[in-house]
VOKEDREN-755122 format. One record per residue (C-alpha): x, y, z; residue in one letter. Coordinates in steps of 0.2 Angstrom, whole numbers, padded with zeros to 4 digits, always signed. Layout:
XYZa...
end
This chain:
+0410+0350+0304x+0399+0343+0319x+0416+0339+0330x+0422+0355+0327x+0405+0362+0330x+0404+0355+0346x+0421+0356+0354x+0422+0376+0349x+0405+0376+0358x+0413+0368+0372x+0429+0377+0375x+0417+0395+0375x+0407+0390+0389x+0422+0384+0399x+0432+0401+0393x+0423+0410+0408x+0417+0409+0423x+0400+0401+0425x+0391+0418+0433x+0400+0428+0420x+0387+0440+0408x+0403+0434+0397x+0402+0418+0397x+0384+0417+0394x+0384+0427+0381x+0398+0418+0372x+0389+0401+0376x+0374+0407+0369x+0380+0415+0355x+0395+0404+0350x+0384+0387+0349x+0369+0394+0342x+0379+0404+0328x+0391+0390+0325x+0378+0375+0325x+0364+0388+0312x+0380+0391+0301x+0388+0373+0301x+0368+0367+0298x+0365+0378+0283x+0381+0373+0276x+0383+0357+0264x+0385+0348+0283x+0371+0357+0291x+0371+0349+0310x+0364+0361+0322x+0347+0357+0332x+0332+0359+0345x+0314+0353+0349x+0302+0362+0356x+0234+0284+0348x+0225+0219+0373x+0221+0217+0356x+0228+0208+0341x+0240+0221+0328x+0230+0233+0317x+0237+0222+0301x+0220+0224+0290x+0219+0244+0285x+0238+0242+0282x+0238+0228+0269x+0220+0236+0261x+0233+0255+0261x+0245+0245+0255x+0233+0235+0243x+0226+0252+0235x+0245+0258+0228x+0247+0244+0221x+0240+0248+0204x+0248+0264+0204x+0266+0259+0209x+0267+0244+0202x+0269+0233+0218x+0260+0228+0230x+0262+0223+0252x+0261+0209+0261x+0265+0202+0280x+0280+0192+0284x+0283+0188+0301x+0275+0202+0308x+0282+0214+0298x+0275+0224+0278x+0286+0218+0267x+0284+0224+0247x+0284+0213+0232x+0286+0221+0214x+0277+0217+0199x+0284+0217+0182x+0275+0225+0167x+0265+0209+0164x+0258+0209+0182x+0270+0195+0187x+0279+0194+0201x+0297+0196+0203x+0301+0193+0221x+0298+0199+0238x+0307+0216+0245x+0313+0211+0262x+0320+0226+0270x+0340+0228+0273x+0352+0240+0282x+0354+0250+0266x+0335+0250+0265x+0335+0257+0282x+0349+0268+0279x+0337+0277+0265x+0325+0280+0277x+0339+0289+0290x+0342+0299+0276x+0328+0305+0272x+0322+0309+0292x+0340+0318+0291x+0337+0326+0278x+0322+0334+0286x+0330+0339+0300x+0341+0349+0288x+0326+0356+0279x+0312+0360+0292x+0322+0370+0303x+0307+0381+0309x+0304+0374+0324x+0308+0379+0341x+0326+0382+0341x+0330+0377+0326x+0325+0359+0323x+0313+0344+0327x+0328+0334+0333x+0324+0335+0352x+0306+0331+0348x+0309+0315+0340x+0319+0311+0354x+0304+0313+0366x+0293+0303+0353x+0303+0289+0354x+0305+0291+0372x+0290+0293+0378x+0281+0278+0365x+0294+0267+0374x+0294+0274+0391x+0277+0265+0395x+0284+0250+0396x+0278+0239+0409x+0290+0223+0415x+0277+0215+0426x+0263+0213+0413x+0275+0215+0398x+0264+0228+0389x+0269+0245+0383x+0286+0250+0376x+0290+0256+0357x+0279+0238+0351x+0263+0247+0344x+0265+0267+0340x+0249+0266+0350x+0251+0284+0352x+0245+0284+0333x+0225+0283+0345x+0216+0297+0355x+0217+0286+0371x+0236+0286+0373x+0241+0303+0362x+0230+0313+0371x+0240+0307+0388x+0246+0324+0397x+0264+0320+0396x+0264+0316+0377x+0256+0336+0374x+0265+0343+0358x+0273+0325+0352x+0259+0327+0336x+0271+0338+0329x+0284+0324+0329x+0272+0312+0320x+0267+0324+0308x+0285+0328+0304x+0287+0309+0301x+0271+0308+0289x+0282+0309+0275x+0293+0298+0274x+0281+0286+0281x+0271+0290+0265x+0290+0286+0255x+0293+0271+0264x+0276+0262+0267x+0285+0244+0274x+0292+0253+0287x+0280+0251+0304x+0277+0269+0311x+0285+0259+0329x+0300+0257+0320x+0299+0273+0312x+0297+0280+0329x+0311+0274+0337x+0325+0274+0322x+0319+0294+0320x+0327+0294+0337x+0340+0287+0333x+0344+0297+0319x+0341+0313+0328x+0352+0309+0342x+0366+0305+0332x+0362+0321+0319x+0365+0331+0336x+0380+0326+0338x+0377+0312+0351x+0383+0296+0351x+0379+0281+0339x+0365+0270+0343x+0364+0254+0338x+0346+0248+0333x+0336+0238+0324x+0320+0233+0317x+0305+0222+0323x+0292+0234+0330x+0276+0228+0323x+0260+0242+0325x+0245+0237+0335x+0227+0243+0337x+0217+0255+0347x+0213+0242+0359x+0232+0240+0365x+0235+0260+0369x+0243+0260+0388x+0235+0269+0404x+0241+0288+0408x+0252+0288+0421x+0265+0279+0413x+0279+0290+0411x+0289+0303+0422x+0279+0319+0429x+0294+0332+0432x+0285+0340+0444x+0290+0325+0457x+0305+0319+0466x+0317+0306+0469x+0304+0293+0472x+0292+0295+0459x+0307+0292+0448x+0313+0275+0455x+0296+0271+0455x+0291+0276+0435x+0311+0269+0429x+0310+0254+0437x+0292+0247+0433x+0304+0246+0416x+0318+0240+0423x+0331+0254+0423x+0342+0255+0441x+0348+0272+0447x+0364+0275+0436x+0353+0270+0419x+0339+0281+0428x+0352+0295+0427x+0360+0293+0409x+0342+0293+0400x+0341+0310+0412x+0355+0315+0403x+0343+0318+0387x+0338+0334+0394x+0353+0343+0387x+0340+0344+0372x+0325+0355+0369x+0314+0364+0380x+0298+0365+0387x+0280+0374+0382x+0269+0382+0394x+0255+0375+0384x+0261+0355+0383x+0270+0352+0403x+0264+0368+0409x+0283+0373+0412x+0295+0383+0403x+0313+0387+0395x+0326+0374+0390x+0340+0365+0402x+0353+0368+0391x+0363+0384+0382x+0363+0374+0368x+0348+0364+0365x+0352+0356+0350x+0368+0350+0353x+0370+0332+0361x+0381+0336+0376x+0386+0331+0395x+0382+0349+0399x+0364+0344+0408x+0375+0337+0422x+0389+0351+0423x+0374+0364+0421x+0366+0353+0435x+0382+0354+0448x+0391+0370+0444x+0374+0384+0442x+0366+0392+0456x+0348+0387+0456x+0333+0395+0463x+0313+0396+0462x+0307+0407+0449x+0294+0417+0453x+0281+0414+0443x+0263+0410+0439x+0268+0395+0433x+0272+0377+0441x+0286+0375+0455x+0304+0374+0442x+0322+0381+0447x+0329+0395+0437x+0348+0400+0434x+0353+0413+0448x+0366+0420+0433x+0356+0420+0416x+0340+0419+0421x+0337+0410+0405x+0339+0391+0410x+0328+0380+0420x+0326+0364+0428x+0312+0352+0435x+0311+0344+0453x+0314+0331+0443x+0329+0335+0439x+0335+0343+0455x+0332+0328+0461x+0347+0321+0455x+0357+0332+0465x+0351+0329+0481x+0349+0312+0482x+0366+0304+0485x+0364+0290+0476x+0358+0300+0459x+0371+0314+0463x+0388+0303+0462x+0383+0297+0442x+0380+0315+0440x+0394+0320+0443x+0404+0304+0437x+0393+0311+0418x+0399+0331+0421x+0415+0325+0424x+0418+0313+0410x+0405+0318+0394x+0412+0300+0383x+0406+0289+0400x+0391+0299+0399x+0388+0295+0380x+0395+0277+0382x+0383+0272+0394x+0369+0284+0387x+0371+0275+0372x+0367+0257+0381x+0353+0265+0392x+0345+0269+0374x+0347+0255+0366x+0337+0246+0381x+0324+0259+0382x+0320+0257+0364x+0316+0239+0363x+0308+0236+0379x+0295+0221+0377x+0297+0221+0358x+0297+0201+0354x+0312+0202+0339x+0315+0188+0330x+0332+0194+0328x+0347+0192+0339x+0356+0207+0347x+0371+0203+0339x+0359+0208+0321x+0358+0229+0329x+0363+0238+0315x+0374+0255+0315x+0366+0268+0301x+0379+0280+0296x+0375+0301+0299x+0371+0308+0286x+0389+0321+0284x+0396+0305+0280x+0383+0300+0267x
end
């Protein structure tokens, strides 16, 4: 259903011309009807979007510690991470719980399973906003001091969640809550980044490798503001932000690339609209939304963002203009309009980089594990 989905959403945007009331209309239309109607199904795949100190171990273990009269098991740390072990009906133990793929596989379930259920958000779904949550707690990853990255949730703390550029992303965690509440051994980083993962590939993107290790620090290891991109900057600024964390110019690109998803708020960035006609559907459509639309200021009282000369209804960041005009940027954009499976290959490896910047695994890369959608559940 989600293939199908997407390439019948595909072949209406490139039935008509770009600047034609008809092909916007079917665009719009056809991808928003077919992805509500193949997500409300049995399948149900269509989305959008919309807190240097040691780990905070002790009010974990004494959480951990309280369920263990009522569940019957209690928590314990192994190599940095909670691991649960069960009790019988005499109180004895019966051996540790160390967490495996299926284990993990349970908890992409149920985040999935969410995204099918709480569909009252923006467009239609929390996907997108994971997808910045997981972004943006790895994106303040610095290679010169190795602090920051997804190693923490230290967005869990005033300091770093209040940080302009992570405005709305409470919505994320509280959507998380849950299932942190069904899978306590699971570290809110690791959460974090596999609910990424999940909703990338519930959107029809590509799959993403991952695996665990995050462990969660304190208050004292939130990172500075500043961190992570501001869109209302240029071509420097982004070189400057992607490659304190090691990214060069065609990975600087492919994690653009993202912005086929979701929108923005005027009362989180200050801007307003989504990039994409279909905001909940992984595509390569940013880049050939990028190349083959007219773009313009829109008059507004807002901040300085482009507008769509035919629809009106699209927008871009300087950011993302940016792209375009640099030539450097503009030949992997057009590389990704051009070719949507090199744009989700290397989008894919892009990802997989950004979500374990500076994370100290004991595992080898050859241990990433590949969890399965949840259609094929």
């Amino acid at each position: 259903m989600a293939s199908v989905a997407r390439s019948l959403a595909r072949l209406a945007s490139q039935a008509a011309p770009r600047t034609s009331p008809i092909r916007t209309a079917t665009t719009t239309n056809t991808r928003r009807v077919l992805t509500r109607q193949t997500f409300q199904t049995s399948s149900r795949r269509g989305y959008a979007s919309g807190p240097g100190g040691g780990s905070s171990r002790t009010p974990y273990i004494l959480g951990a510690l309280g369920l263990a009269g009522a569940g019957g098991a209690y928590f314990y740390y192994n190599n940095g991470s909670l691991t649960q072990a069960k009790e019988g009906s005499s109180g004895e133990t019966r051996g540790a719980f160390t967490p495996n793929k299926d284990d993990y596989q349970k908890v992409y379930n149920s985040i999935a399973r969410r995204l099918e259920e709480k569909d009252d958000y923006d467009d239609g779904s929390y996907g997108p906003i994971l997808v910045r949550l997981a972004w943006h707690c790895s994106g303040t990853y610095d290679q010169l001091t190795n602090t920051g990255g997804s190693n923490g949730a230290t967005m869990r703390f005033a300091p770093e969640g209040d940080h302009g550029a992570n405005a709305g992303l409470k919505a994320a965690r509280d959507f998380l809550e849950p299932v942190k509440q069904q899978f306590p051994w699971i570290t809110y980083s690791d959460l974090w980044t596999l609910a990424g993962v999940c909703a990338i590939q519930e959107m029809q993107g590509p799959t993403i490798p991952w695996r665990p290790g995050r462990t969660d620090k304190d208050v004292g290891m939130c990172t500075p503001d500043g961190r992570l991109p501001d869109g209302a900057k240029e071509q420097s600024h982004l070189r400057a932000i992607f490659g304190r964390m090691g990214f060069d110019d065609r990975e600087i690109v492919a994690l653009s690339g993202a912005h086929a998803l979701g929108r923005c708020h005027t009362d989180r960035s200050g801007f307003d609209g989504p990039w994409s006609f279909s905001p909940t559907v992984m595509s390569n459509d940013y880049f050939r939304l990028l190349l083959g639309e007219k773009w313009v200021f829109r008059k507004w009282d807002g901040p300085k963002q482009y507008q769509d000369v035919a629809t009106k209804s699209l927008m871009m960041l300087p950011t993302d203009m940016a792209l375009i005009k640099d030539k450097e940027f503009k030949k992997h954009v057009e590389r990704y309009a051009k070719d949507d499976q090199a744009f989700f290959n290397e989008f894919q490896d892009v990802v997989v980089k950004l979500f374990e910047l500076g994370v100290p695994f004991q595992s080898k890369p050859e241990d990433r594990m590949t969890l399965r959608p949840l259609e094929s559940e």
